[in-house]
N, C-alpha and C positions, 0 to 999 in steps of 0.2 A: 919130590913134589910137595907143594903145599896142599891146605886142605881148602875144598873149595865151601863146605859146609862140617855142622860139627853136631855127631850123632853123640845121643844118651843110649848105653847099652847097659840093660836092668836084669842081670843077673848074677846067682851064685855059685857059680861052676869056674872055677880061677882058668882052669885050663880051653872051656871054649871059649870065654871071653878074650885069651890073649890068639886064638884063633882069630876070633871075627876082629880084635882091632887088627892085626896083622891085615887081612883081606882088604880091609875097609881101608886102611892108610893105603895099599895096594892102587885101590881104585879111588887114591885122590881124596878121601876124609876122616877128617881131625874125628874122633872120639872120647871121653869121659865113659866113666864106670859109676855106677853105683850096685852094691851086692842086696839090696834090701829096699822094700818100699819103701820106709822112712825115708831113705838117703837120697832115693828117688824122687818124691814130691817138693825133699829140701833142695836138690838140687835141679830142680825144674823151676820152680818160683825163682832163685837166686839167679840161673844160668841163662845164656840162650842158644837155645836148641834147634834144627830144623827138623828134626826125626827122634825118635823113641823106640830100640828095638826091646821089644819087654817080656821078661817068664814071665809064664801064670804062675809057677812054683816059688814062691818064694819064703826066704826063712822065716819072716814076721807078717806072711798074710797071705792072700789070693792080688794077682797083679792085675788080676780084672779091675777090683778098685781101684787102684793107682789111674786107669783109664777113666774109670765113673769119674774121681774126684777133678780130673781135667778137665773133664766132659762140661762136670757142674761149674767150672767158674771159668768157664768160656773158652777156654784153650783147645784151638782147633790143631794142634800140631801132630801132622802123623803118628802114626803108632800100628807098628808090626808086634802080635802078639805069639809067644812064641808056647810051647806046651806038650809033653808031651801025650794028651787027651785030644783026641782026633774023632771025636763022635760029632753027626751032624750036631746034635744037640750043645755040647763042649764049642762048636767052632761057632754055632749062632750064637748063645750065649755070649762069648769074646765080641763077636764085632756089635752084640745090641749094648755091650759095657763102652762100647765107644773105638773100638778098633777098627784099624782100615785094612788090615790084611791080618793071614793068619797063616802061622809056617808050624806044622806039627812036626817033633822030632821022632825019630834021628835027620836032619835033616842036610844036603849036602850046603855048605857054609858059601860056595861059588854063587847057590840058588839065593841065597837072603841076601846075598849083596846086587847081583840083578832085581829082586824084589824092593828093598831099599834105592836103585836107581830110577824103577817105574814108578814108586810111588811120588818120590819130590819131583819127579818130571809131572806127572799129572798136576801136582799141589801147586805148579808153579814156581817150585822153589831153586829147579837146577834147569839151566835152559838146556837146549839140544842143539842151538844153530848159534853160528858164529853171532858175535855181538860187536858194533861198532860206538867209537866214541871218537869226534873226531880221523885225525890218522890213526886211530890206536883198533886195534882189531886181536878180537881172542876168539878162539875156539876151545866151545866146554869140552868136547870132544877130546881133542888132545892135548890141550890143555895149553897150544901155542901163543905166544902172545907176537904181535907183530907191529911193527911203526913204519907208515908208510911203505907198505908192503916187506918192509924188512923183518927177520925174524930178531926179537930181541931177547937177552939171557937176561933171567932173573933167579935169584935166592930162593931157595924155597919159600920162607918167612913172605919176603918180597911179594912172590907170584900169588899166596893166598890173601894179600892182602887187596891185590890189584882185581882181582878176581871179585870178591868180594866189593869191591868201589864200581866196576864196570859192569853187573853184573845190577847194579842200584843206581846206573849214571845219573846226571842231573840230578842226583837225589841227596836229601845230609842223611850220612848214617851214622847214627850216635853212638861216642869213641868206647861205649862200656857194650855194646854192641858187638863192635868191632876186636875188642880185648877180649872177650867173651868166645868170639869164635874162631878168632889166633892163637888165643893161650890156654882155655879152657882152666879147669879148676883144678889141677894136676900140676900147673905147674907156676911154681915161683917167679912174681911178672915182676920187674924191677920198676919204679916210680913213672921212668920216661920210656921205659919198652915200647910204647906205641910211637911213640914221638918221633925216635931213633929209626923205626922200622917207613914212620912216612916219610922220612928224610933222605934216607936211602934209596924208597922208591919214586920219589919225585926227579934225586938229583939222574937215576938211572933215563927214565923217558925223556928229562928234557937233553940230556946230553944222545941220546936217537933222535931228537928234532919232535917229540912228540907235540900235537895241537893242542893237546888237551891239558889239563894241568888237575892236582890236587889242590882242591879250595877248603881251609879251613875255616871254620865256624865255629868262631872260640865261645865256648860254654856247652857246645852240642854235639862236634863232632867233625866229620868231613865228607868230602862231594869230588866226583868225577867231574870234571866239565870242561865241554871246550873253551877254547880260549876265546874269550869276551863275550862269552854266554852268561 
């Protein structure tokens, strides 16, 4: 599967972090690492995120800041604070630094990825009911995509990209956007990687008969839309 969204996970423990990415690809999203506050804020400002699971403990500071410093220059993007300090006091503190949930360890790795599910559901950010664009019909749920009632087979790559465009119909979503939450910062994008990947999934729906088509908007990006919308 692809990924339908792409989490920052801000810890330094090598071994839970290849836990949580393991689950987290599991249940369908892309992830990046950073071990360290620093790498964290650099790669918050640089990337785009729709979630932040974050230690308090971290080797170059308190990861409460890394929330404040959000906080202050407007960044409303979730953020799961993780610690193992479990006092009422320890847990108000985290969510008055700007956190929106808080998972004290040890903690079961199945629970943060449902916790990470309820939260971009509230936020908005991962729908819960099928979504239509023309004949083209997806479910966040399982992830099906379907044309004209037909179920159609996509590439992993493919389906997180479609996912992401349908998910924004009628909408441009701009293509460093979109790179950002297909390839993240891990991994080596080649020049036309995006380009290759919308070609791919254009030529797939329209050869389903799809209504809808990929519109590009050269200098900005691209758009889900039906045809002659």
């Amino acid at each position: 599967m692809g990924a339908r969204v792409r989490l920052l996970i801000v810890e330094d423990h090598d071994e839970l972090v290849a836990l949580l990415r393991r689950l987290l690809a599991e249940a369908g999203f892309a992830s990046d690492h950073a071990g360290t506050a620093e790498d964290a804020l650099l790669m918050l400002e640089l990337g785009s995120y729709a979630g932040v699971v974050l230690d308090v403990g971290l080797p170059d500071g308190d990861g409460r800041e890394v929330a404040r410093q959000l906080r202050a220059r407007g960044d409303t993007i979730p953020v799961i604070l993780l610690t193992a300090r479990g006092s009422v006091e320890d847990r108000v503190a985290g969510l008055a630094a700007g956190g929106d949930d808080y998972l004290v360890k040890p903690f079961a790795p199945e629970e943060l990825v449902a916790r990470v599910q309820a939260l971009l559901r509230r936020s908005g950010l991962v729908a819960d009911r099928p979504i239509a664009c023309g004949n083209l019909r997806f479910d966040p749920a399982t992830r099906e995509v379907r044309v004209a009632g037909r179920p159609a087979v996509l590439f992993a790559r493919e389906l997180a990209l479609f996912e992401l465009l349908i998910q924004r119909r009628e909408r441009v979503v701009a293509k460093a956007q979109i790179e950002a939450q297909l390839f993240g910062m891990e991994e080596t994008l080649g020049s036309n990687a995006l380009e290759v990947c919308v070609h791919r999934l254009r030529r797939r729906l329209a050869e389903a008969g799809a209504s809808a088509q990929i519109v590009t908007v050269r200098g900005v990006g691209y758009m889900l839309a039906e045809t002659g919308a």
